[in-house]
C-alpha positions as CSV (number, residue, x, y, z in Angstrom):
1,X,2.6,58.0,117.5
2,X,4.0,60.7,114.9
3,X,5.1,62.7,118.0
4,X,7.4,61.0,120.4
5,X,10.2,62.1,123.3
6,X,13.5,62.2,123.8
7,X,14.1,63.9,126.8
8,X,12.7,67.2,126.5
9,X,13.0,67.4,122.6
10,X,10.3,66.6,120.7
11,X,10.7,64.0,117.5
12,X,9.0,63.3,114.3
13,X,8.0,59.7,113.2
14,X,6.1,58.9,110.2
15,X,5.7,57.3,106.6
16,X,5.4,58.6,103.3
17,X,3.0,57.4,101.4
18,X,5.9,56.2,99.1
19,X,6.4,54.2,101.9
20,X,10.0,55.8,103.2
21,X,10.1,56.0,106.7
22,X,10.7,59.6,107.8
23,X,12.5,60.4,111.4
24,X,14.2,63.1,112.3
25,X,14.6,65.5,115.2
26,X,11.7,68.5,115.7
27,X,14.7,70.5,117.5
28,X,12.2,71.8,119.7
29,X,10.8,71.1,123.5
30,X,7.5,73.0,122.3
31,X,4.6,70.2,121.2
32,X,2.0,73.2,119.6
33,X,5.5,74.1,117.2
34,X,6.4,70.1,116.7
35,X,3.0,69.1,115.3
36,X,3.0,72.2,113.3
37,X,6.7,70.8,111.9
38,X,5.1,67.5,111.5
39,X,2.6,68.8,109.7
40,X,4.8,70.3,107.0
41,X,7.0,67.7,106.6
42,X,3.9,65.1,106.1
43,X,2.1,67.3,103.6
44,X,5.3,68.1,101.7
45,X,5.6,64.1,101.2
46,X,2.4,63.8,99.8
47,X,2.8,66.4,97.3
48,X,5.9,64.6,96.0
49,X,4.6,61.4,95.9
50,X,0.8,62.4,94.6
51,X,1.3,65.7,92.7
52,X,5.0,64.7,91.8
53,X,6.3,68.4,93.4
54,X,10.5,68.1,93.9
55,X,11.8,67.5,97.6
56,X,13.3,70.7,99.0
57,X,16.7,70.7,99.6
58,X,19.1,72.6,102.3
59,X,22.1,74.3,101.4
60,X,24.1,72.4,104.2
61,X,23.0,68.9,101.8
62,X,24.2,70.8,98.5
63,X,27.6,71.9,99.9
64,X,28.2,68.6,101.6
65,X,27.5,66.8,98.4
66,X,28.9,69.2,96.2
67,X,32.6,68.7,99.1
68,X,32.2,64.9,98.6
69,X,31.9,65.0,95.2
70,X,35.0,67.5,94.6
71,X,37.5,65.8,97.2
72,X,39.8,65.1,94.2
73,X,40.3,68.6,93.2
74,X,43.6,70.5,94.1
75,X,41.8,73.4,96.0
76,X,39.6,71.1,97.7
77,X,41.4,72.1,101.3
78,X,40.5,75.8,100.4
79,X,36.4,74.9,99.1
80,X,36.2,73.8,102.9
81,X,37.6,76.8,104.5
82,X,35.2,78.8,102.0
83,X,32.2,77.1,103.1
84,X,33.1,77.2,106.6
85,X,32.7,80.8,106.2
86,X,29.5,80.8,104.3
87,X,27.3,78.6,106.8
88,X,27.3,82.0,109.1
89,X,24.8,83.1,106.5
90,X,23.2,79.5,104.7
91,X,22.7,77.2,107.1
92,X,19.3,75.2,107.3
93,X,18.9,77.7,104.8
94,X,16.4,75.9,101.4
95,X,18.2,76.1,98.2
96,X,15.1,77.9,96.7
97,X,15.1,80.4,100.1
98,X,18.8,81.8,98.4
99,X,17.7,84.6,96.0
100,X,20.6,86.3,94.1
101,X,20.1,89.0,95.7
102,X,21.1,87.1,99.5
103,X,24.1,86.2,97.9
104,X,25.2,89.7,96.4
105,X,25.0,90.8,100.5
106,X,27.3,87.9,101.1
107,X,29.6,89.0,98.3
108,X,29.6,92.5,100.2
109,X,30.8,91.0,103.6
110,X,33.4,89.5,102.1
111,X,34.4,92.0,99.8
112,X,34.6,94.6,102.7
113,X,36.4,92.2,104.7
114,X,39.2,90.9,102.6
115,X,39.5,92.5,98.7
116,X,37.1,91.6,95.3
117,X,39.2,89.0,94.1
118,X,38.8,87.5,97.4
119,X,34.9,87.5,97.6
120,X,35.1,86.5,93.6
121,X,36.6,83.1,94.5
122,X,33.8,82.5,97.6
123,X,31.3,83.9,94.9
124,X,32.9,80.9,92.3
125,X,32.1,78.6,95.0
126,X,28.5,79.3,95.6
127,X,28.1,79.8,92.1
128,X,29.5,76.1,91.3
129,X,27.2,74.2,94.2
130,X,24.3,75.8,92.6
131,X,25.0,74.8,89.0
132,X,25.9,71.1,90.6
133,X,22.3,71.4,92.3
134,X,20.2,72.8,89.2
135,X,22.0,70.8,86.2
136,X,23.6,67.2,87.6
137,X,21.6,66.6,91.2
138,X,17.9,68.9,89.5
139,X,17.2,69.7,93.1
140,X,16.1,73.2,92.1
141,X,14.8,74.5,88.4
142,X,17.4,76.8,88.0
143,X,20.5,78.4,89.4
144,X,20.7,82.0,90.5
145,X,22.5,84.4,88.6
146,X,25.8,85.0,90.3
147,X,27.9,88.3,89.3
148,X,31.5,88.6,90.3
149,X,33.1,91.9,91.1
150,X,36.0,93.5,88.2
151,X,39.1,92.7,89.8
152,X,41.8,95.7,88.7
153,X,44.6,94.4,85.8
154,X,48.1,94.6,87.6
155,X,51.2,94.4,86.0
156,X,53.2,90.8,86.0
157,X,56.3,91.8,88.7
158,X,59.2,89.6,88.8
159,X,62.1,89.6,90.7
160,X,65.5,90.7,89.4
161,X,69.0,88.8,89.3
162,X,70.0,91.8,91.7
163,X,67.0,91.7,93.7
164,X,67.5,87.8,94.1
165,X,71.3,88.6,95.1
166,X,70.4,91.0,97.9
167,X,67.7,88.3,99.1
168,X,70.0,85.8,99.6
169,X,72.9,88.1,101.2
170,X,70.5,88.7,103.6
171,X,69.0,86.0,104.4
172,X,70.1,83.3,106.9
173,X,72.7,81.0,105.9
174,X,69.9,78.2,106.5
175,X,67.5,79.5,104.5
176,X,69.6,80.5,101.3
177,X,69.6,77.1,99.5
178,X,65.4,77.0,100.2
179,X,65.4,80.3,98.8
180,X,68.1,79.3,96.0
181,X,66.3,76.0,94.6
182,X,62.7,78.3,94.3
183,X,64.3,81.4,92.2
184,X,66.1,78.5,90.4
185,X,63.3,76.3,89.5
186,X,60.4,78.6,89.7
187,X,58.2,75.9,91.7
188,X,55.3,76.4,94.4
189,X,56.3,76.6,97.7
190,X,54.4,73.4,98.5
191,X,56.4,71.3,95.7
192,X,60.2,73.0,97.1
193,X,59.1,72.3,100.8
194,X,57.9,68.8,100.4
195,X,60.5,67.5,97.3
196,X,61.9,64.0,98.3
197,X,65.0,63.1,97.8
198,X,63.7,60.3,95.4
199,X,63.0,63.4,92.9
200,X,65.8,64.6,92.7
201,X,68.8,63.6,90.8
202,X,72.2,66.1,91.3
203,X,74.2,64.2,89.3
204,X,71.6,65.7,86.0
205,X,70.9,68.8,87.7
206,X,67.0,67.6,87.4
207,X,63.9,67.1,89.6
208,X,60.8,66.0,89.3
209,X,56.8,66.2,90.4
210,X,54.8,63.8,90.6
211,X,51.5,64.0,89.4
212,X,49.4,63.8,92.4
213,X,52.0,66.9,94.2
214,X,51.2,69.2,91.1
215,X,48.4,71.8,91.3
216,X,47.1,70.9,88.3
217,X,47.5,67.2,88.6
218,X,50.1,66.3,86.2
219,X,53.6,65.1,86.1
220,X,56.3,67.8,85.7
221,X,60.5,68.1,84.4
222,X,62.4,70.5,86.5
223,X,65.8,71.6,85.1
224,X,67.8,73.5,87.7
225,X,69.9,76.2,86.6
226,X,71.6,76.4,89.7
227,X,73.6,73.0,89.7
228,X,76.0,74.8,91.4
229,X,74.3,75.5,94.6
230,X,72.1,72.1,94.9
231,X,76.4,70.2,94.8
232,X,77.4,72.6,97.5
233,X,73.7,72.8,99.5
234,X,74.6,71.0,102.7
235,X,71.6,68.8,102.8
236,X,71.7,65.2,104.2
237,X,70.5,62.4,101.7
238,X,68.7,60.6,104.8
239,X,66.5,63.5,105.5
240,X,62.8,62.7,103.4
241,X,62.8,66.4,102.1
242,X,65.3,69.0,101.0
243,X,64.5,71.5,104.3
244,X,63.7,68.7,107.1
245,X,66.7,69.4,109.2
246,X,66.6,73.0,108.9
247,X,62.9,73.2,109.4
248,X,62.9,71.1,112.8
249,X,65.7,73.4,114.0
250,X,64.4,76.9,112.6
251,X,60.3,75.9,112.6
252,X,59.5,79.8,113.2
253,X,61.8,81.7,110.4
254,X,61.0,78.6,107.9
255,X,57.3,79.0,108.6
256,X,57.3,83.0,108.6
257,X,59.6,82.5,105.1
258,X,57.4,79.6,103.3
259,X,54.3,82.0,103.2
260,X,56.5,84.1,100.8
261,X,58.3,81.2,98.6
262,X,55.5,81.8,96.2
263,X,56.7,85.8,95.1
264,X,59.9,84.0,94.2
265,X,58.0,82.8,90.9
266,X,57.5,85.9,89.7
């Protein structure tokens, strides 16, 4: 039978007449609105195998290819959170069923929410799934236009040698040579917090990343101007990274503190 039971749910069994075997879940305890599922799904088969009419795809199959396909990249951690987000207003959703205008109201959510640059990068996002879909996978003709919002041109701020001096008077006597090493070598927070001792060599006053630690995936010199404080920094050469000990005794201040290594670039 095309219509069997699992408990209460209804499910879909059939084959196409290309001869792939379809079954899948009706989602429903309704028979009336299972047949009528059936139905669709059977005459959507033969119009791709007779008339040679595309498949229709679901957004949640574009952004889980578009995830797997993407793991390599740096901001691959942030592309999930993003399309966490975005399944409140795509999922089941048909790639054809998201006009540019439904994703302009998404745009507005987020702008509303968080700040234009913001919603620019979660626009980015949907915009890059649906040139994946329209010009490598062709699951839809053509990719909706996508416009981004102006973000406002600030002025490049950077801290000053006396600025950096009154930092690191006030800060904690733990937290100085954190602080120290990142004004020094102008790294990420994520390649000061996680350096190995294996990177670092105080005898030339260098350090180095590693390709697969950088942002932009190459390998990276680091000459420290500060020779001075890494001789005197009363770090252990057992510990794995330069802030282990001080983070397993401090874990709240070194947390609040890592969020804001980044400004220290600047």
């Amino acid at each position: 039978m095309s219509l069997f039971k699992r408990g209460k749910t209804w499910w879909i069994r059939f084959t196409t007449p290309g001869g792939e075997r379809i079954r899948c879940s009706a989602a429903t305890e309704d028979k009336t609105q299972a047949q009528e599922f059936h139905d669709k799904l059977k005459a959507e088969a033969w119009k791709t195998a007779k008339v040679g009419k595309k498949p229709t795809y679901t957004w949640d199959e574009a952004a889980y290819k578009w995830l797997m396909e993407t793991q390599y990249k740096a901001t691959h951690k942030q592309n999930l959170q993003q399309i966490a987000w975005i399944q409140q207003f795509f999922r089941g959703r048909l790639l054809t069923e998201i006009t540019r205008e439904v994703i302009a109201k998404v745009g507005e959510v987020k702008c509303k929410e968080t700040s234009p640059s913001t919603a620019n990068r979660y626009l980015a996002t949907i915009r890059a799934i649906f040139r994946k879909a329209a010009q490598d996978w062709e699951w839809i003709e053509k990719a909706p236009y996508i416009r981004l919002y102006k973000e406002p041109k600030r002025r490049i701020r950077w801290i000053s040698p006396q600025q950096a001096g009154i930092l690191l008077n006030e800060l904690p006597e733990h937290l100085v040579d954190l602080v120290k090493f990142s004004l020094s070598t102008g790294l990420r927070k994520r390649n000061v917090t996680e350096l190995e001792w294996s990177q670092v060599d105080l005898l030339r006053n260098v350090a180095w990343i590693h390709a697969d630690q950088g942002k932009k995936k190459y390998s990276r010199f680091i000459k420290c101007n500060c020779y001075r404080g890494v001789e005197e920094a009363d770090w252990q050469t057992s510990n794995k990274s330069l802030h282990l000990s001080r983070k397993a005794n401090y874990p709240n201040e070194y947390e609040s503190l890592a969020k804001s290594v980044d400004t220290c670039r600047y």
